[in-house]
SEBADREN-818115 format. One record per residue (C-alpha): residue number from 1; x, y, z; residue in three letters. Coordinates in steps of 0.25 Angstrom, whole numbers, padded with zeros to 4 digits. Example, Ala and Ser with C-alpha at 12.3 -4.5 7.8 and 13.67 -1.06 7.14 Angstrom:
// residues 2
(r 1; (0049; -0018; 0031); "ala");
(r 2; (0055; -0004; 0029); "ser");
***
This chain:
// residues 231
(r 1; (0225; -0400; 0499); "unk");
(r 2; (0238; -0403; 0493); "unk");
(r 3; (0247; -0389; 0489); "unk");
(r 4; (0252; -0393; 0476); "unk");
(r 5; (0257; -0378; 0473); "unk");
(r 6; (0265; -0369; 0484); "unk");
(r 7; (0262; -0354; 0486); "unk");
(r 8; (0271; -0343; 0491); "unk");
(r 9; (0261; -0330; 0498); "unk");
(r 10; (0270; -0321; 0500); "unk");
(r 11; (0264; -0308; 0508); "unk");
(r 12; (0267; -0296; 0516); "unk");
(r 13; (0271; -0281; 0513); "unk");
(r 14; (0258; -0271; 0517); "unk");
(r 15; (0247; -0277; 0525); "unk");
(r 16; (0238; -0268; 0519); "unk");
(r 17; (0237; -0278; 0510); "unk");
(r 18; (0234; -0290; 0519); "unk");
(r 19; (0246; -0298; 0515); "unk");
(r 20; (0244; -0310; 0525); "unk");
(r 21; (0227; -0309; 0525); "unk");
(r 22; (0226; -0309; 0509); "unk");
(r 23; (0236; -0321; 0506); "unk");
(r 24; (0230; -0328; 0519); "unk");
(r 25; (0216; -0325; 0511); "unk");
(r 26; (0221; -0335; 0498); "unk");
(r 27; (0229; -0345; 0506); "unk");
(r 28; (0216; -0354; 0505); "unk");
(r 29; (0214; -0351; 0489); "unk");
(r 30; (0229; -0354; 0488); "unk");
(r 31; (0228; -0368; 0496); "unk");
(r 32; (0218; -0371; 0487); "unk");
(r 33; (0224; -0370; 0476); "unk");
(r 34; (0236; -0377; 0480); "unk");
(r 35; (0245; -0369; 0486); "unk");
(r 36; (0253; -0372; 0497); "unk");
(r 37; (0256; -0358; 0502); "unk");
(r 38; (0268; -0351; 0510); "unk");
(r 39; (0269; -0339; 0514); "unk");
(r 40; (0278; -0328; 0515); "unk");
(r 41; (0277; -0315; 0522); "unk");
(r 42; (0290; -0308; 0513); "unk");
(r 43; (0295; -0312; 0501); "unk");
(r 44; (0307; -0316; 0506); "unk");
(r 45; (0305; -0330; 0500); "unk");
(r 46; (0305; -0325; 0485); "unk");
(r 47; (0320; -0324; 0484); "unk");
(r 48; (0320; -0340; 0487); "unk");
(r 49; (0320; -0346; 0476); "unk");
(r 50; (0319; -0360; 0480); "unk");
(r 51; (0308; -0357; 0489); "unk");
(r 52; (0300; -0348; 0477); "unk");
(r 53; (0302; -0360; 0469); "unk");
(r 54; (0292; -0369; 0476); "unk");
(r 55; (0280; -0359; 0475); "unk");
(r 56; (0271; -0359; 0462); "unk");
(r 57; (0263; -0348; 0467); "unk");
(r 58; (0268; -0335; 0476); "unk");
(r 59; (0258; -0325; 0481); "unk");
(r 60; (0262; -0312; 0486); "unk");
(r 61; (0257; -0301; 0494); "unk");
(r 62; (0265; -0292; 0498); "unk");
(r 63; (0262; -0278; 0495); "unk");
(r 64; (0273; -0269; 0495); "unk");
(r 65; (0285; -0275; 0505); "unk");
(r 66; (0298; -0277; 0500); "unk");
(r 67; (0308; -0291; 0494); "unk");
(r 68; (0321; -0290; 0488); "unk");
(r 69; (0327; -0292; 0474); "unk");
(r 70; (0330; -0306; 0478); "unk");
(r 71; (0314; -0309; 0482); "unk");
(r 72; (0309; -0302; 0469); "unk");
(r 73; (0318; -0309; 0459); "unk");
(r 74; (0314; -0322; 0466); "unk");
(r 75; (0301; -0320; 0465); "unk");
(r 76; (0302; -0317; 0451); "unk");
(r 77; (0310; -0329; 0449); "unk");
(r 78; (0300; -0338; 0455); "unk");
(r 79; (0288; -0330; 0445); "unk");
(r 80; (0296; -0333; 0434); "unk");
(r 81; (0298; -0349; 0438); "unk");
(r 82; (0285; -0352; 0439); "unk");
(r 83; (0278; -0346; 0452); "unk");
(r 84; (0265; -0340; 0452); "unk");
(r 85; (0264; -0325; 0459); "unk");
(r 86; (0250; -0321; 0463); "unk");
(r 87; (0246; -0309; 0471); "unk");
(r 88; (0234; -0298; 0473); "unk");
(r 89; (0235; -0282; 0476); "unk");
(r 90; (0247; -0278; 0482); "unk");
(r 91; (0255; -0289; 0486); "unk");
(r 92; (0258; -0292; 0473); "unk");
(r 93; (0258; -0279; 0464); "unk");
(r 94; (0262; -0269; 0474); "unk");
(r 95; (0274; -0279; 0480); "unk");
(r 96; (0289; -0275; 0481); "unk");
(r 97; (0288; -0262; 0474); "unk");
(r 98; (0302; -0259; 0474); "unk");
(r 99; (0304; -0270; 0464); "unk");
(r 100; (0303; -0271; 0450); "unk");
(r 101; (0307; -0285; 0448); "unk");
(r 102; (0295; -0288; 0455); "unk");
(r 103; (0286; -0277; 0449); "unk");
(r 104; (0290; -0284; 0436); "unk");
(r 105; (0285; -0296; 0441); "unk");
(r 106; (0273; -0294; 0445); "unk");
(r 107; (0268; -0284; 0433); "unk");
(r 108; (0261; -0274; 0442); "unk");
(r 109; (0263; -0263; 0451); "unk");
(r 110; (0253; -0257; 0461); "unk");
(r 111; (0256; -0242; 0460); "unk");
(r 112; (0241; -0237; 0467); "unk");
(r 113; (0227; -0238; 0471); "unk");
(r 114; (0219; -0226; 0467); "unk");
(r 115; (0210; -0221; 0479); "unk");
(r 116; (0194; -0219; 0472); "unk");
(r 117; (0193; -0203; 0468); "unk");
(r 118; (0181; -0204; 0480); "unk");
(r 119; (0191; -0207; 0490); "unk");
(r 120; (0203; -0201; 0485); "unk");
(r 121; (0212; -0195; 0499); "unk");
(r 122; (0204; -0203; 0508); "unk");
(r 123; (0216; -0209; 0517); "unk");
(r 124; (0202; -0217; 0525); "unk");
(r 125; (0198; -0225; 0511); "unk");
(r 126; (0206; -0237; 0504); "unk");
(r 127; (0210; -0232; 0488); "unk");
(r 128; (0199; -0239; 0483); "unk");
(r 129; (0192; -0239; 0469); "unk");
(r 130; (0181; -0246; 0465); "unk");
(r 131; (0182; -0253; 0450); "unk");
(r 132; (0179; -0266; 0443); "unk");
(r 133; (0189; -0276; 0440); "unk");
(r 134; (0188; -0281; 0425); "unk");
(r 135; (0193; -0296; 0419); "unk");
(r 136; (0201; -0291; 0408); "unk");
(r 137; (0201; -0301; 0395); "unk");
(r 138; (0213; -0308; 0398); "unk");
(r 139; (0207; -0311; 0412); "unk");
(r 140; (0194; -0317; 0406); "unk");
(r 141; (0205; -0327; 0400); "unk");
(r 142; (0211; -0330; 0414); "unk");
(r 143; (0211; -0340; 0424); "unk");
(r 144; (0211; -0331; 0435); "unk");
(r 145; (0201; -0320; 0432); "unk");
(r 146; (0191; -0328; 0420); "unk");
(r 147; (0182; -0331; 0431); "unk");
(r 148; (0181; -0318; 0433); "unk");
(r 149; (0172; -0304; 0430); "unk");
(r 150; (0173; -0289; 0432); "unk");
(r 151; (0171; -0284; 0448); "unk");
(r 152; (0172; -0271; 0454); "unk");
(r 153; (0181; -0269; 0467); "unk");
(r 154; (0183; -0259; 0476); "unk");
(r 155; (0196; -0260; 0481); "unk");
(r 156; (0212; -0254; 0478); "unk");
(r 157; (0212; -0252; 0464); "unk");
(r 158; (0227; -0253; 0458); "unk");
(r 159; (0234; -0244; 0450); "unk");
(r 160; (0245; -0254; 0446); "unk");
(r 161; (0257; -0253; 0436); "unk");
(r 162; (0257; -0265; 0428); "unk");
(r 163; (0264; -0271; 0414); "unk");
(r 164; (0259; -0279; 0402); "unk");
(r 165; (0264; -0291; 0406); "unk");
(r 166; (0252; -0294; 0415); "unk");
(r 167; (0239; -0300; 0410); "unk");
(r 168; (0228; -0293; 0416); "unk");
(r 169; (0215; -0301; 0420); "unk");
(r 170; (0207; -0290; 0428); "unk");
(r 171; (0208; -0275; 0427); "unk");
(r 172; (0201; -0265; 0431); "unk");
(r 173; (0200; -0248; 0428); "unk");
(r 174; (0205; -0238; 0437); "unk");
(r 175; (0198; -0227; 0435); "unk");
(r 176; (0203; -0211; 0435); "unk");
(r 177; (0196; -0205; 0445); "unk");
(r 178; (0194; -0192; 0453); "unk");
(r 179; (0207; -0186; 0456); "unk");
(r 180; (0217; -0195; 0450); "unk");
(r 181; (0227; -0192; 0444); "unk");
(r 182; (0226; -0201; 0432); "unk");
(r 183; (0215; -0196; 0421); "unk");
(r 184; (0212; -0211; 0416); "unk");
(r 185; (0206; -0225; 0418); "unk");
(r 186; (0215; -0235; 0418); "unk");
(r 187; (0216; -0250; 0417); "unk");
(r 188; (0222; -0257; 0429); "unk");
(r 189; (0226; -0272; 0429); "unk");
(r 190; (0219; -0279; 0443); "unk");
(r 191; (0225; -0294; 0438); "unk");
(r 192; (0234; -0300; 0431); "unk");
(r 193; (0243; -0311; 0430); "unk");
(r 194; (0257; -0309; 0423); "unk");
(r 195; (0267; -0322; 0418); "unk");
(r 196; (0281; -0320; 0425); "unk");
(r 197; (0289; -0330; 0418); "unk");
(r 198; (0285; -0345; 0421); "unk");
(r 199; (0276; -0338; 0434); "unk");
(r 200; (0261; -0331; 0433); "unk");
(r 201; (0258; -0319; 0440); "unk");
(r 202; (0245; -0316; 0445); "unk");
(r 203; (0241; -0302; 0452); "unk");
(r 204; (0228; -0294; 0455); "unk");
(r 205; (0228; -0279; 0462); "unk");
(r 206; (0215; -0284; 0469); "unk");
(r 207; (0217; -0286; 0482); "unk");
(r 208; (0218; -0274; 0491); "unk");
(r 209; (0210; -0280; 0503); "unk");
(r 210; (0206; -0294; 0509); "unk");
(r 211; (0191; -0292; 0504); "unk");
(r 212; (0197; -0290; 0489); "unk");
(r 213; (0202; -0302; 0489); "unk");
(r 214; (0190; -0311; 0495); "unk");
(r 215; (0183; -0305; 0483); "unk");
(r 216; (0181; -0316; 0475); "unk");
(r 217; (0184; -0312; 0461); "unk");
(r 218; (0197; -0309; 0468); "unk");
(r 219; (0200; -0321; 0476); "unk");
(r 220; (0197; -0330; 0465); "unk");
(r 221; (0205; -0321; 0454); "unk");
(r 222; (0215; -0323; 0466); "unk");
(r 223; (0215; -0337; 0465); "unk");
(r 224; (0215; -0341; 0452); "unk");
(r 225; (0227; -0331; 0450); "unk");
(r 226; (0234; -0339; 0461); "unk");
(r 227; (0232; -0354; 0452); "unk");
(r 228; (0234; -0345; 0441); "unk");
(r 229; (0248; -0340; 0446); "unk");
(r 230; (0253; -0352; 0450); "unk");
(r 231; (0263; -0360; 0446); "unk");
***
């Protein structure tokens, strides 16, 4: 197949995540769609503008870690000419936390995962919650969710910090549950994508573990947001 578009994965920061075996999981999607793909393990190469330049679509996974003002501001330079950004779960909302030029950026902030009231100071059980995941109206209009219906997950559910600027295509509700300390339901975003000058953003919370992401209403969301994204 010929590559007609070039992708940038850049991963790393807590392996918890599986940095290296969930980008290694969509390195065929991304072939078929085109890309030909290099890959980064820090993001060192941000703050290259000439090298940023070539790329029409950069996936990141890197939860947490660390880059410097130079590999923010260059990664925001290359959003804003015309490169896609593209990620799931952590290694895209919960990236660089010390920066707010990057924080900006991505429109989105992971700030926790609730643990279920059932299993609440169990250290032996992961924080997880069981709800549905709802296409909003603007995600029934969208390319990359359309094809899409409500599902229920049982996985990491995020509490995230979030602005206006992003349009939200899934959504879901966390719930006030036994022993928290909030008294309300509220209304989470679990996609979106956000317009960064000439570049598209795409995100998703989804994502927590490999299985999560074999699940085929989140693989194919994860595709088309990738197309979608790209340059």
């Amino acid at each position: 197949m010929t590559m007609s578009r070039k992708c940038l994965v850049v991963r790393g920061g807590w392996s918890g995540h599986h940095p290296v075996a969930s980008t290694e999981m969509y390195m065929p999607v991304l072939e078929q769609l085109g890309f030909g793909v290099d890959v980064e393990d820090t993001p060192e190469i941000y703050s290259d503008a000439e090298a940023m330049g070539r790329y029409d679509l950069i996936v990141q996974a890197v939860t947490m870690g660390s880059a410097t003002v130079d590999e923010i501001e260059g990664l925001r330079e290359a959003v804003a000419a015309g490169a896609g950004l593209a990620g799931w779960h952590g290694g895209i909302i919960d990236s660089f936390r010390n920066s707010t030029g990057y924080l900006q950026l991505v429109g989105a902030q992971f700030a926790a995962h609730p643990d279920a009231g059932k299993n609440r100071g169990r250290t032996d059980l992961e924080p997880y919650r069981d709800y549905t995941v709802r296409v909003t109206d603007a995600g029934r209009e969208h390319p990359i969710t359309d094809a899409l219906s409500d599902f229920d997950i049982t996985t990491e559910q995020y509490w995230v910090l979030t602005d206006s600027h992003n349009r939200v295509l899934l959504e879901c509700t966390l719930e006030s549950d036994d022993g928290d300390e909030w008294n309300e339901s509220m209304v989470m975003p679990v996609a979106w994508t956000r317009q960064w000058g000439a570049g598209r953003i795409f995100a998703t919370t989804l994502g927590h573990t490999l299985d999560v992401l074999e699940r085929p209403e989140v693989s194919g969301m994860i595709r088309r947001g990738f197309d979608w994204a790209s340059r």
